[in-house]
PAZAPA-4460 file (N, C-alpha, C; in steps of 0.05 Angstrom, whole numbers, plus 32768, in hexadecimal, padded with zeros to 4 digits):
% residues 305
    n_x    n_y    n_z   ca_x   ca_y   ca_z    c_x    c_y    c_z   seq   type   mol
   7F25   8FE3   7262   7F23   9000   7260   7F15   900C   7278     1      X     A
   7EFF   8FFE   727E   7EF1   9010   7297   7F03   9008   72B7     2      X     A
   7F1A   8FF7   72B1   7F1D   8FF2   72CF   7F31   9008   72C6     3      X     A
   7F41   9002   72B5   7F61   9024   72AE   7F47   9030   72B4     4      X     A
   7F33   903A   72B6   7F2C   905B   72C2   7F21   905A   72D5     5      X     A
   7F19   9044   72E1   7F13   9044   72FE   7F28   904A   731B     6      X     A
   7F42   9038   730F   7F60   9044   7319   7F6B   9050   7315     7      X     A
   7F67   9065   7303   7F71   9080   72FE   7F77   908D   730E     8      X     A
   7F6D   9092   7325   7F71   90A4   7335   7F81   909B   734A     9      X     A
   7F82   907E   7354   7F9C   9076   7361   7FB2   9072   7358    10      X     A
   7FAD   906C   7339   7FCE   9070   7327   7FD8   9089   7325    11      X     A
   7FCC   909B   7324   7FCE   90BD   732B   7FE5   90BD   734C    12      X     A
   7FD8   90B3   7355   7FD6   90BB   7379   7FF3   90A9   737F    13      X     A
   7FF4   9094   736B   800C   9081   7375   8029   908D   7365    14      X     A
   801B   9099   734D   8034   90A2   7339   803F   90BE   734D    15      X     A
   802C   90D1   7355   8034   90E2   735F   8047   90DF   737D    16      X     A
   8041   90CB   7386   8055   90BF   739E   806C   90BF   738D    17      X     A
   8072   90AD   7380   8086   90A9   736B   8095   90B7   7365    18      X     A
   808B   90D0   7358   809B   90EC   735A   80A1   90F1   736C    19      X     A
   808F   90FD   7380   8099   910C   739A   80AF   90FF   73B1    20      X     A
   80B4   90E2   73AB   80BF   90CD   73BC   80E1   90D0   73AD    21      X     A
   80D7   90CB   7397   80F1   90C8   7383   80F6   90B0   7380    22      X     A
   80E9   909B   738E   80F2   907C   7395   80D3   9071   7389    23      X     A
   80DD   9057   7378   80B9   9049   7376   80BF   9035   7398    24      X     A
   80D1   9033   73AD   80D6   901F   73BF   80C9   903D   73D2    25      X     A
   80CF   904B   73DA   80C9   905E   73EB   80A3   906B   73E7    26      X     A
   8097   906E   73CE   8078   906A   73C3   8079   9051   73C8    27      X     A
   807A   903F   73C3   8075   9017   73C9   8064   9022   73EE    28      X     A
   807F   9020   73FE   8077   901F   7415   805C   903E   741E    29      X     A
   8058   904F   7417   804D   906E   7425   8037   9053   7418    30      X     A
   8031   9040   7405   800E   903D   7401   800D   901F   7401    31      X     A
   8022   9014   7411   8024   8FF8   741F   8023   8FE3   7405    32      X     A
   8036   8FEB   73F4   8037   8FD7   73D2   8050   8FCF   73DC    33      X     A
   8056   8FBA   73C2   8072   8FB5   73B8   807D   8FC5   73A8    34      X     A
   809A   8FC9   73A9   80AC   8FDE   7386   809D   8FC4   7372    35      X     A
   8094   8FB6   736F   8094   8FAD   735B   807B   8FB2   734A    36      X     A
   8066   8FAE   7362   8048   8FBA   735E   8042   8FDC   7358    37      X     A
   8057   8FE9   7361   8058   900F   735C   8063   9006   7343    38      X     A
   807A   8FFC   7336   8086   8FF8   7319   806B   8FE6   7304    39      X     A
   8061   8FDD   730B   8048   8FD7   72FE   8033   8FEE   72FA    40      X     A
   802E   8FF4   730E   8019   9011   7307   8023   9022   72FC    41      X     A
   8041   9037   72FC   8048   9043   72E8   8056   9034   72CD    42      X     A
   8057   9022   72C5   8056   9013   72A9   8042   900D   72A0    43      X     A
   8027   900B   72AF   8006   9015   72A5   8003   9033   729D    44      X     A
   800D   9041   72A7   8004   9060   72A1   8015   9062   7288    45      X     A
   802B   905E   7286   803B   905E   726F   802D   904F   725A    46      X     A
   801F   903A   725D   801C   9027   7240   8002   9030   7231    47      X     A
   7FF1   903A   7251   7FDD   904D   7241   7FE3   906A   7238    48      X     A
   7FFE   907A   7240   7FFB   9094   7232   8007   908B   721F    49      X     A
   801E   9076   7219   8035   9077   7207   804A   9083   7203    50      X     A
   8056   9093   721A   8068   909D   7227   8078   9093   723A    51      X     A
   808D   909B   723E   809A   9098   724F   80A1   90AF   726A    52      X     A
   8095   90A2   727E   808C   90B5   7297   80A4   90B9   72A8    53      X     A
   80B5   90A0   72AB   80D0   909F   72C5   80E5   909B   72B2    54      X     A
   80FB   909B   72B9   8113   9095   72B4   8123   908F   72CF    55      X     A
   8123   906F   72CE   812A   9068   72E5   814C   9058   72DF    56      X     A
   8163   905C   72F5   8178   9055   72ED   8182   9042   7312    57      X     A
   8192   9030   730E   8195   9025   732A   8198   9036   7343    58      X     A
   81A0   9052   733D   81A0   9062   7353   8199   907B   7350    59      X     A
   8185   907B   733D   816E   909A   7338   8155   9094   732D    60      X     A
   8142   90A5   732C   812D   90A3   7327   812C   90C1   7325    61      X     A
   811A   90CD   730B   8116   90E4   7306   80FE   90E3   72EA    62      X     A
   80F1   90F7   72E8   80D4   90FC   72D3   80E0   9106   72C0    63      X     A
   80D5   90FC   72A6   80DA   9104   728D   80C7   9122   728A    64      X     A
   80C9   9133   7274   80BC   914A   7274   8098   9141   7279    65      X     A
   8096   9127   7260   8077   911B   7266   8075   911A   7284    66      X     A
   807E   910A   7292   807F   9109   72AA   8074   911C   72BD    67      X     A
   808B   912E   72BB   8085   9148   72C2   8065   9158   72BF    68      X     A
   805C   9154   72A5   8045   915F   72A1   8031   914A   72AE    69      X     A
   802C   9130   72AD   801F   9122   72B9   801C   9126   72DB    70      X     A
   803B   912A   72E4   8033   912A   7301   801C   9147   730C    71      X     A
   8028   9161   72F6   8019   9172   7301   7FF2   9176   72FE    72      X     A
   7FF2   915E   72DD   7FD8   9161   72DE   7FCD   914F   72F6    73      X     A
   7FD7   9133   72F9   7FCC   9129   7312   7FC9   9135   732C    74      X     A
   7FE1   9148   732F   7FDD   915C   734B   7FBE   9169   734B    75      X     A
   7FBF   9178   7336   7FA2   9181   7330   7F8A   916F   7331    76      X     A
   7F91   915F   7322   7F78   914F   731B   7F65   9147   733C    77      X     A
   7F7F   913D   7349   7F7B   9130   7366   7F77   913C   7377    78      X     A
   7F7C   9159   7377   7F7E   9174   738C   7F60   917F   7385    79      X     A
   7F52   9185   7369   7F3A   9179   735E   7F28   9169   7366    80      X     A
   7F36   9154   7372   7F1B   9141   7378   7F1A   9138   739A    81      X     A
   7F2D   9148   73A9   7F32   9141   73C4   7F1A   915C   73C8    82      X     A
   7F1E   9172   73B9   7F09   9188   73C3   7EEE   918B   73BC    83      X     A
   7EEA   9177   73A6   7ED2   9172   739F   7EC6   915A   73B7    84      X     A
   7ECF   9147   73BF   7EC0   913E   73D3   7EBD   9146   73EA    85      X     A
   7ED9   9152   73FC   7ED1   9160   740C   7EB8   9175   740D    86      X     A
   7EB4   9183   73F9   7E9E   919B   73F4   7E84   918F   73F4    87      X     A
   7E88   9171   73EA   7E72   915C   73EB   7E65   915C   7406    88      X     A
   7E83   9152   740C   7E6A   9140   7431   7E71   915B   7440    89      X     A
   7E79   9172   743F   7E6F   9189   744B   7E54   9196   744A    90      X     A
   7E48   918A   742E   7E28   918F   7430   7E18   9188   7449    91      X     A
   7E29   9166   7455   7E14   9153   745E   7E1E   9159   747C    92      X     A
   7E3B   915E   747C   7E44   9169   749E   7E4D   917F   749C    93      X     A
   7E43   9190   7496   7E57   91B2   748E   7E72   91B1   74B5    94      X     A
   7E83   91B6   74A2   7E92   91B5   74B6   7EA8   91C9   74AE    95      X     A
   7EC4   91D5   74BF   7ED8   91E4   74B2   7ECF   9206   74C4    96      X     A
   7EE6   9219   74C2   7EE0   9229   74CF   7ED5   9248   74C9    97      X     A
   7EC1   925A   74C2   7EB3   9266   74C0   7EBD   9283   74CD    98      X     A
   7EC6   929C   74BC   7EDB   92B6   74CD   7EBA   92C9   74C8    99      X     A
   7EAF   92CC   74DE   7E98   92E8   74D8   7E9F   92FC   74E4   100      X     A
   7E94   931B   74D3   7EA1   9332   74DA   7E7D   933D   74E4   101      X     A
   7E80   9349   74F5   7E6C   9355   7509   7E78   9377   7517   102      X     A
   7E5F   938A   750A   7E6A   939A   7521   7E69   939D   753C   103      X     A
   7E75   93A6   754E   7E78   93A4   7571   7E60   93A9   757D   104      X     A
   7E4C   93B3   7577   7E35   93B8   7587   7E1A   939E   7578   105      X     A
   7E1A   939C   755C   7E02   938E   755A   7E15   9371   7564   106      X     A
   7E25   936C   755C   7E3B   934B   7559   7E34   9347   7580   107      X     A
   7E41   935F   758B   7E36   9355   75AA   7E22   934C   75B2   108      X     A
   7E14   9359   75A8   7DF0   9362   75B9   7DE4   934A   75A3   109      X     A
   7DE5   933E   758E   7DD7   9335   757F   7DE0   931D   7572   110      X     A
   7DF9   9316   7567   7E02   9304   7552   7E12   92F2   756D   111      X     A
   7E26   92FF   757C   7E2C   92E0   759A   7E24   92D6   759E   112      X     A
   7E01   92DF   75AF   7DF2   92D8   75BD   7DE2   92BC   75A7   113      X     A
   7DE6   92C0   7588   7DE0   92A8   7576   7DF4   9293   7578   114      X     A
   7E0C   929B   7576   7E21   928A   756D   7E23   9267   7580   115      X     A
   7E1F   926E   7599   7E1A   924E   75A9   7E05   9243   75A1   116      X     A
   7DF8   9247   759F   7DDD   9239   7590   7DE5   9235   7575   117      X     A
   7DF0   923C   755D   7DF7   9232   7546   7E12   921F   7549   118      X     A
   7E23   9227   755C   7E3F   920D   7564   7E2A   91F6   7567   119      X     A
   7E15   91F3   757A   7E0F   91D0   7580   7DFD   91CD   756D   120      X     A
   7DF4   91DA   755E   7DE5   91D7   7547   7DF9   91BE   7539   121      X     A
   7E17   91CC   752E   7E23   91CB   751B   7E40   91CD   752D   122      X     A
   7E48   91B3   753A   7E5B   91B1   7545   7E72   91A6   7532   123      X     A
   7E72   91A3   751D   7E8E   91A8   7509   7E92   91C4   74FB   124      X     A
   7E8C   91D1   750A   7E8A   91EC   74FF   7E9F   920A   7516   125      X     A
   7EAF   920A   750D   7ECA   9222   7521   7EB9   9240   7518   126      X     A
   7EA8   924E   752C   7EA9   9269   7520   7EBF   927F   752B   127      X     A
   7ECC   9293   751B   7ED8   92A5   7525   7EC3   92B8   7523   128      X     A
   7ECD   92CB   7543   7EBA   92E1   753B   7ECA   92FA   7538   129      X     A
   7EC5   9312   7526   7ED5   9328   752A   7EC7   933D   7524   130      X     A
   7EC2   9346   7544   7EB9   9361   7549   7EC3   9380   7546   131      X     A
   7EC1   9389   7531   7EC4   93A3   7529   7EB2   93B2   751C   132      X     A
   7EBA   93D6   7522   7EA4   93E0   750E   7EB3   93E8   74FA   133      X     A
   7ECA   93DB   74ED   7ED9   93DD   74D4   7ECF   93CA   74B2   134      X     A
   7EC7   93D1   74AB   7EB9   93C0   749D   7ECC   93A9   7488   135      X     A
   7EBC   9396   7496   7EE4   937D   7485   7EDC   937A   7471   136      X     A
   7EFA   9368   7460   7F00   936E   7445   7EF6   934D   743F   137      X     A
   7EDA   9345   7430   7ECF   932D   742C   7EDC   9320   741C   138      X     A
   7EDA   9331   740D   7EE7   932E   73E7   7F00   932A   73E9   139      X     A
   7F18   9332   73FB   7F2D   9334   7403   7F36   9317   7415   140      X     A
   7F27   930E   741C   7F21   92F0   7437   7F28   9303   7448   141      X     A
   7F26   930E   7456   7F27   9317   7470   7F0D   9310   7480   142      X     A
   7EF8   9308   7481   7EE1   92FB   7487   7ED6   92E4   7474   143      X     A
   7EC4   92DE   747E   7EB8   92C2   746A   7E98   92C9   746B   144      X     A
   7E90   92DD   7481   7E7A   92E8   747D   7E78   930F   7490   145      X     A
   7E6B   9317   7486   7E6B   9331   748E   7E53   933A   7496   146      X     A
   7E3E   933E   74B0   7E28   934A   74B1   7E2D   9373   74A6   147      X     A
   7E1A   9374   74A1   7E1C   9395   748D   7E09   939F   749D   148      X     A
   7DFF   93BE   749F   7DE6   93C7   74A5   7DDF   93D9   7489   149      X     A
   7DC3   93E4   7482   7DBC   93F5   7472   7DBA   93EE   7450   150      X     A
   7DC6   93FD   7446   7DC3   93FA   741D   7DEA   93E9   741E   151      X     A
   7DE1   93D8   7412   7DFB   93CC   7406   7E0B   93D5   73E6   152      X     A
   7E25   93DE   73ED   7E2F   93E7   73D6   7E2E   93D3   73BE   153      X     A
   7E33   93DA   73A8   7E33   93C6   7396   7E4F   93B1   7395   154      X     A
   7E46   939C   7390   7E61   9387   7398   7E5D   936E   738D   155      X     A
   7E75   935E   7384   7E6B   9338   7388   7E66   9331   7391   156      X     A
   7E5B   9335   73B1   7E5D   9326   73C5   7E39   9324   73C7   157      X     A
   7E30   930A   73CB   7E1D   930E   73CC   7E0D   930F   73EF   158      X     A
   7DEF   931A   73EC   7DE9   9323   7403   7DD0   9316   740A   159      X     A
   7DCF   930A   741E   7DBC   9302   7430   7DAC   9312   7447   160      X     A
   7D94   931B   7444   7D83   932E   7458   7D80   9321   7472   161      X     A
   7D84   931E   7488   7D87   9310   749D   7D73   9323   74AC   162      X     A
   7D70   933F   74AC   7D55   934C   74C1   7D58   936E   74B3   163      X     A
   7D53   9371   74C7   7D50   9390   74CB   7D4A   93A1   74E6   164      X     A
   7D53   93B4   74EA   7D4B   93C2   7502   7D49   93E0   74F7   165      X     A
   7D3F   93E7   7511   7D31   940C   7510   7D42   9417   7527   166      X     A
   7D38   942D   752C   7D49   943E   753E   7D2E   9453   754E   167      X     A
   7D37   9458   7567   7D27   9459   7578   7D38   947A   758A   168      X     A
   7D23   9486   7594   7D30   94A4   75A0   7D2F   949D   75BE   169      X     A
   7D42   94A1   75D0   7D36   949C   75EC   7D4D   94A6   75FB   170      X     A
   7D42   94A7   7615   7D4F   94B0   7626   7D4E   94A3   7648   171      X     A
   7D5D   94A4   765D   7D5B   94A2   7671   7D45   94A1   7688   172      X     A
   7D39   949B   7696   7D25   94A7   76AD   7D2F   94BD   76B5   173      X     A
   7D48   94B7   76C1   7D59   94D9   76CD   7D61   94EC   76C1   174      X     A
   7D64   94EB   76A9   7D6C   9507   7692   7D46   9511   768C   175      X     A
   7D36   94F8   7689   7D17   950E   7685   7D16   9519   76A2   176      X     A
   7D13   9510   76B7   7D09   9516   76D2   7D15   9536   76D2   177      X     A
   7D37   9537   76CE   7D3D   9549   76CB   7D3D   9563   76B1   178      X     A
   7D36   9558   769C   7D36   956C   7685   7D14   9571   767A   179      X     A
   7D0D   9560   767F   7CEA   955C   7673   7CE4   9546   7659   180      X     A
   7CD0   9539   765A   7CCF   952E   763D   7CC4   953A   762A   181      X     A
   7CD3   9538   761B   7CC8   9542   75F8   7CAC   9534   75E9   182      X     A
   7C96   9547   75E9   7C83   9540   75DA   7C81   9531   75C3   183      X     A
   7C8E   954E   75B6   7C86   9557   7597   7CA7   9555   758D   184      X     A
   7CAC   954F   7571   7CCA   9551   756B   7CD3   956F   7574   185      X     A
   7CD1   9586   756B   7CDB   959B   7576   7CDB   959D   758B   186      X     A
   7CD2   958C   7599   7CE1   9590   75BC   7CFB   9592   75C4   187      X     A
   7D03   9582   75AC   7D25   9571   75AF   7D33   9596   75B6   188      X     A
   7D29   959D   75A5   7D40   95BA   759F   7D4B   95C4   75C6   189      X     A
   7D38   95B9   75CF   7D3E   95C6   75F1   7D4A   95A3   75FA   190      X     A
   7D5D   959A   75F0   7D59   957E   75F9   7D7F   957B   75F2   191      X     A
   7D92   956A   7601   7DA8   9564   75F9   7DA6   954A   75E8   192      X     A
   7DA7   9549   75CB   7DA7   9539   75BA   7DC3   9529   75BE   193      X     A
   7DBE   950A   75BB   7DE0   9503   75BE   7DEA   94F9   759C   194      X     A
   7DEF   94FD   7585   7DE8   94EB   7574   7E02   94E1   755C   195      X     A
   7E08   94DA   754B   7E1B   94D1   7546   7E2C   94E6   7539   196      X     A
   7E46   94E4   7532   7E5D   94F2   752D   7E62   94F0   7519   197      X     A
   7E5A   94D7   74FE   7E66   94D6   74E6   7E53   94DE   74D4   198      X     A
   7E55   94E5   74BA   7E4D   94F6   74A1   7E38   94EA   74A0   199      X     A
   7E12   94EE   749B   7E01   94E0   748B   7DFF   94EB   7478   200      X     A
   7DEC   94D9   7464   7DE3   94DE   744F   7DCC   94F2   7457   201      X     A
   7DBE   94EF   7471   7DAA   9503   7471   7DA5   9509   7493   202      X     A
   7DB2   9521   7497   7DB8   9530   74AF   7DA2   9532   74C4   203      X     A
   7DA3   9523   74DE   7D95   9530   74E6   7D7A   950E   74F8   204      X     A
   7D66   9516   7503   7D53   9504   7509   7D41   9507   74FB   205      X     A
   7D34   94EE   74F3   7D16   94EE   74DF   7D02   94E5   74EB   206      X     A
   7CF2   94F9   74E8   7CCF   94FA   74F7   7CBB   94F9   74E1   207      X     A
   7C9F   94E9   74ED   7C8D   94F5   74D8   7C77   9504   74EB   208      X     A
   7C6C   9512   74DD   7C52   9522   74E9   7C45   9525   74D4   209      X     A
   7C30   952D   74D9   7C13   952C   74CC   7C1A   9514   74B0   210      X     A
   7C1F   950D   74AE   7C28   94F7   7495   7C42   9501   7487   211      X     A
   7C50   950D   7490   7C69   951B   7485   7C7E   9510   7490   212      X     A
   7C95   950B   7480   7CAE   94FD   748A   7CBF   951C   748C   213      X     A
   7CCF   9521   74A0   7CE1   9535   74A6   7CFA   952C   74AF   214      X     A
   7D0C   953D   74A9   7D2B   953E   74C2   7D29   955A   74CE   215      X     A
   7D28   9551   74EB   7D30   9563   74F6   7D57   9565   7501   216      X     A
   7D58   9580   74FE   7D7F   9584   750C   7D75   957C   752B   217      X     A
   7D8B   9572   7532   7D8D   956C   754F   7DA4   9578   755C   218      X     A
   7DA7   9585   7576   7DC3   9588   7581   7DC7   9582   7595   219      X     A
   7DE2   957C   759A   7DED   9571   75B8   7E05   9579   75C5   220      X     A
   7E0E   9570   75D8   7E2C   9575   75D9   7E40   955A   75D8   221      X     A
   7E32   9547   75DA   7E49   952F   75D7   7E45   9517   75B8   222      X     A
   7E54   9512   75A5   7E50   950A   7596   7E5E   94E9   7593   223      X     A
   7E53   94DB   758B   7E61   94C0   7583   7E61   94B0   7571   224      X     A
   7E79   94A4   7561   7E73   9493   754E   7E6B   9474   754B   225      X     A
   7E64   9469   7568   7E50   945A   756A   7E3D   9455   7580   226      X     A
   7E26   9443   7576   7E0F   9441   758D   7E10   943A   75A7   227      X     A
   7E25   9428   75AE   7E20   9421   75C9   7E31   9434   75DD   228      X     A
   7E47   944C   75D0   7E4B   9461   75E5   7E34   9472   75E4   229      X     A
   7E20   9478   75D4   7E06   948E   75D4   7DF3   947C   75E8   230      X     A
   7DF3   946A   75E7   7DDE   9455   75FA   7DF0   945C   7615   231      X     A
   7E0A   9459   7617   7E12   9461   762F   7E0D   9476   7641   232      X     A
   7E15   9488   762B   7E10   94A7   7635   7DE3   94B7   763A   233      X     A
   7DDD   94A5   7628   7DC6   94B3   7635   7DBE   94A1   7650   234      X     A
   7DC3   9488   7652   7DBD   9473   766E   7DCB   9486   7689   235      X     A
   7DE0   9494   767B   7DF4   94AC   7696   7DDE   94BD   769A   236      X     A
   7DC4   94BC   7686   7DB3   94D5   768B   7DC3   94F1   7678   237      X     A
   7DD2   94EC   7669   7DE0   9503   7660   7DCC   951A   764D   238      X     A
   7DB9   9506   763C   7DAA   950D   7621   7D9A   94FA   761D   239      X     A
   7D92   9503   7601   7D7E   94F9   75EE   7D8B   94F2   75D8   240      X     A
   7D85   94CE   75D2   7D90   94C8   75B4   7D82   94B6   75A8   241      X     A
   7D8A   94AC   758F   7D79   94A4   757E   7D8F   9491   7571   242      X     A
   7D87   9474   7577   7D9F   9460   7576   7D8D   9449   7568   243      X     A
   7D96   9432   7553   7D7E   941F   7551   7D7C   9407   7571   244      X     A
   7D6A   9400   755A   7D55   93E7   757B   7D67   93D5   7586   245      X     A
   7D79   93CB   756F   7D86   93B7   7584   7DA0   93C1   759D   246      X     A
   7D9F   93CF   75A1   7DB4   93E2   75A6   7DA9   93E3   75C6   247      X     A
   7D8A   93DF   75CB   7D7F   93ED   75E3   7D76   93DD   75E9   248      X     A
   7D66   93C3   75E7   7D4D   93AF   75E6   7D51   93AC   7607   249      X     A
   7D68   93A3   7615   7D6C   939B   762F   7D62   93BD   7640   250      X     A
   7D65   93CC   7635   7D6D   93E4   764A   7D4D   93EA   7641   251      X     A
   7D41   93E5   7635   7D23   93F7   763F   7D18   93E0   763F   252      X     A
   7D16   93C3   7643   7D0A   93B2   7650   7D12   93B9   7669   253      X     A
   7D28   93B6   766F   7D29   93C1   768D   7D20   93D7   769D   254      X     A
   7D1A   93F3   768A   7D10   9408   768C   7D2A   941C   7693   255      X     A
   7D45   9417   7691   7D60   942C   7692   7D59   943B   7678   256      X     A
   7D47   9431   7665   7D44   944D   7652   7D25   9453   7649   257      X     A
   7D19   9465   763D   7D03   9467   7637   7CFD   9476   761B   258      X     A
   7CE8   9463   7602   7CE7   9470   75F0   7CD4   9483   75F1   259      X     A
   7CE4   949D   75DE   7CD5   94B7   75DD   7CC7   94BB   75BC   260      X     A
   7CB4   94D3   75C1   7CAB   94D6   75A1   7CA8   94BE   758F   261      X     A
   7CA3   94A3   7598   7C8E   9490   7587   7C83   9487   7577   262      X     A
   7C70   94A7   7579   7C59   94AE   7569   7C69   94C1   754F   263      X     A
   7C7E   94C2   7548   7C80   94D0   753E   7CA1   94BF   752B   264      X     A
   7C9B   94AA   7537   7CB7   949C   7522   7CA5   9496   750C   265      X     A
   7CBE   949E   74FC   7CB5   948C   74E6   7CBA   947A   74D2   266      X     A
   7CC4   9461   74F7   7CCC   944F   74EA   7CD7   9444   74D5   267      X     A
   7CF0   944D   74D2   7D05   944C   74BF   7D16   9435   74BC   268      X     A
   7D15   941B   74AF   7D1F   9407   74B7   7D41   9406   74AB   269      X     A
   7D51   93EB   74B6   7D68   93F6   74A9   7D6A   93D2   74A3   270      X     A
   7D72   93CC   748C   7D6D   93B2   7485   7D98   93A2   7489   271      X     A
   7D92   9394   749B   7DAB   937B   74A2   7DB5   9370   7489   272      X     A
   7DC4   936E   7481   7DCF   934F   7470   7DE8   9342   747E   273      X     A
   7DE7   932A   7470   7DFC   931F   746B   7E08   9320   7454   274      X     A
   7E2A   9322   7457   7E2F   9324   7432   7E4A   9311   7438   275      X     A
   7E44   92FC   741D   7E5B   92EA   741F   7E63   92ED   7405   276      X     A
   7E6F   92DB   73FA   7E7B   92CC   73E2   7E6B   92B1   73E0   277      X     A
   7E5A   92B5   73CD   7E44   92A9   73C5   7E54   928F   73A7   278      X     A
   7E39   9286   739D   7E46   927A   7389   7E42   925D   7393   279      X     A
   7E42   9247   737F   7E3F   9229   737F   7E4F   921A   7395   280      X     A
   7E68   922B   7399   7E84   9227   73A2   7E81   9227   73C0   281      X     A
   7E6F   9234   73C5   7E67   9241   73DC   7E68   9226   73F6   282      X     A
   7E79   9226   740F   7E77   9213   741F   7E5F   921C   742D   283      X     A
   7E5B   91FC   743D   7E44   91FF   743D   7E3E   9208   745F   284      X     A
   7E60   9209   7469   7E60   920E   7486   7E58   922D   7484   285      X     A
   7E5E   923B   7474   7E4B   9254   746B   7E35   9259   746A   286      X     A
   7E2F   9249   745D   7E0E   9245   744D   7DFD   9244   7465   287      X     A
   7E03   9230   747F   7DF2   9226   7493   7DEF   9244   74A5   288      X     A
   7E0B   924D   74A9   7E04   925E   74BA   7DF8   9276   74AF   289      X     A
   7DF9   9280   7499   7DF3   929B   748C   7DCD   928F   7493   290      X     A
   7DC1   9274   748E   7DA9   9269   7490   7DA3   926A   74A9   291      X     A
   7DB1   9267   74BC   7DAF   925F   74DD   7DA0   9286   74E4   292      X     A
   7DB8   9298   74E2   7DB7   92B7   74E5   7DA3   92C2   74D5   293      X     A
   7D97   92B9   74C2   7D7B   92C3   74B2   7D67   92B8   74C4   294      X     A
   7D66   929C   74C9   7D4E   9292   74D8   7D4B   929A   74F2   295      X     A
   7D67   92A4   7503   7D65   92AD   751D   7D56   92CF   7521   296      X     A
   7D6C   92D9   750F   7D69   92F6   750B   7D4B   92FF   74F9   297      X     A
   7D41   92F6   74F0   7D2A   92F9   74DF   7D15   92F5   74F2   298      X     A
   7D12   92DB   7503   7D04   92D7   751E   7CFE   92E5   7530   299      X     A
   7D11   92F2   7531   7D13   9307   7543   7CF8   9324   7544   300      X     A
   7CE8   932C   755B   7CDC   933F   7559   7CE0   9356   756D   301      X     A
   7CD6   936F   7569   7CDF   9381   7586   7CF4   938C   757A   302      X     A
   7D00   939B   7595   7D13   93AE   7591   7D2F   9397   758D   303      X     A
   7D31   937C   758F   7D3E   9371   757A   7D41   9368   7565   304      X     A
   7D59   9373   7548   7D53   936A   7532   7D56   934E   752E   305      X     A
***
């Protein structure tokens, strides 16, 4: 009894040749047997169900309805246990290919500049990268991981905090030289604000003074719906904007930009995730990297998140 269940699974694997061959001489050879040795293993599976599995004639071979049902549970059973080990020794070599969705300004400036350093980390590991500010469909497989910025909607997908960043007001050497710098927040009002174009929840830039959180309205003439054309346009010297940190870190270490009003942020952070498809199931060529981008991005201090 314990050896019938120890070969279970090659009498599975041999019967299913059997079917799919149509021949026990054509299964014989795909697993280097004799027809006589394949006709022995399915006259074992038969004597233990007590069925009759083939109906074999000098020039056909075809499955009885049992048959039938046996081959499909073995398909399963074996399709079952090929993905259960693989998922195994992916713990111990995560390997397989990995689709992350990034938007175009932090994914450039921030999530690339990781990705070679996690390849020789984890050289069985393919990352795709896809840079957009369209937000992909996880739940859908259109990614396998998604960096987010801010409050996450409610969802299955579960989320991993990888950092956070703030946002910073600044401007050019040559737009202050020429316009003046702004003290006090109401300076701005004499000032070309550059700032974004799509709907917030709350209009406007936030200051604190005397211990008070405020928005002030800002105005400008050029508007954009993302950071790195507002980083453009004030570096032209055009204006004054208010973009987060990672967006600038190179350009005011270098000094092409300069932060204004300082003293008067109030530091408003905006918290990163990762959001995958979580769960037991979960590969683990996922798992490493979602761990790799927490430990990198978390590390991180300064005007990078």
């Amino acid at each position: 009894m314990l050896r019938d269940r120890v070969d279970r699974a090659g009498d599975m694997a041999l019967f299913l040749a059997v079917a799919q061959e149509g021949s026990l001489s054509a299964a014989a050879r795909r697993f280097g047997l004799t027809p006589s040795a394949v006709s022995r293993v399915v006259a074992r599976i038969e004597s233990r169900l007590g069925v009759r599995l083939l109906v074999r004639t000098t020039r056909s071979l075809h499955l009885t309805a049992e048959g039938e049902t046996y081959a499909r549970a073995a398909r399963r059973i074996l399709t079952d246990l090929d993905e259960t080990e693989a998922q195994i020794a992916d713990q111990g070599c995560p390997r397989g290919r990995v689709r992350v969705s990034a938007s175009m300004a932090h994914g450039r400036r921030v999530v690339v500049p990781l990705i070679g350093d996690f390849v020789a980390r984890h050289p069985g590991i393919v990352v795709e990268i896809d840079l957009s500010d369209e937000v992909a469909d996880v739940i859908g497989g259109r990614a396998d991981l998604a960096i987010r910025f801010g409050p996450l909607a409610d969802s299955p997908l579960t989320a991993r905090r990888l950092g956070e960043t703030g946002r910073m007001i600044v401007a050019s050497p040559a737009y202050l030289a020429r316009a003046g710098t702004p003290r006090v927040p109401g300076d701005l009002a004499g000032h070309n604000c550059l700032d974004f174009n799509f709907r917030r929840i709350e209009p406007g830039w936030p200051f604190r003074e005397d211990g008070r959180d405020h928005l002030l309205a800002v105005r400008g003439n050029i508007a954009a719906n993302n950071g790195e054309t507002l980083v453009q346009l004030a570096l032209q010297g055009i204006g004054v904007t208010r973009v987060g940190t990672f967006h600038i870190a190179e350009d005011l270490a270098a000094g092409h930009l300069v932060p204004l009003l300082e003293a008067y942020n109030p530091q408003d952070r905006e918290a990163i995730h990762a959001v995958f498809v979580g769960g037991p199931a979960m590969p683990a060529r996922i798992r490493v990297l979602v761990d790799f981008l927490a430990e990198r991005m978390g590390r991180s201090q300064g005007p990078v998140p």
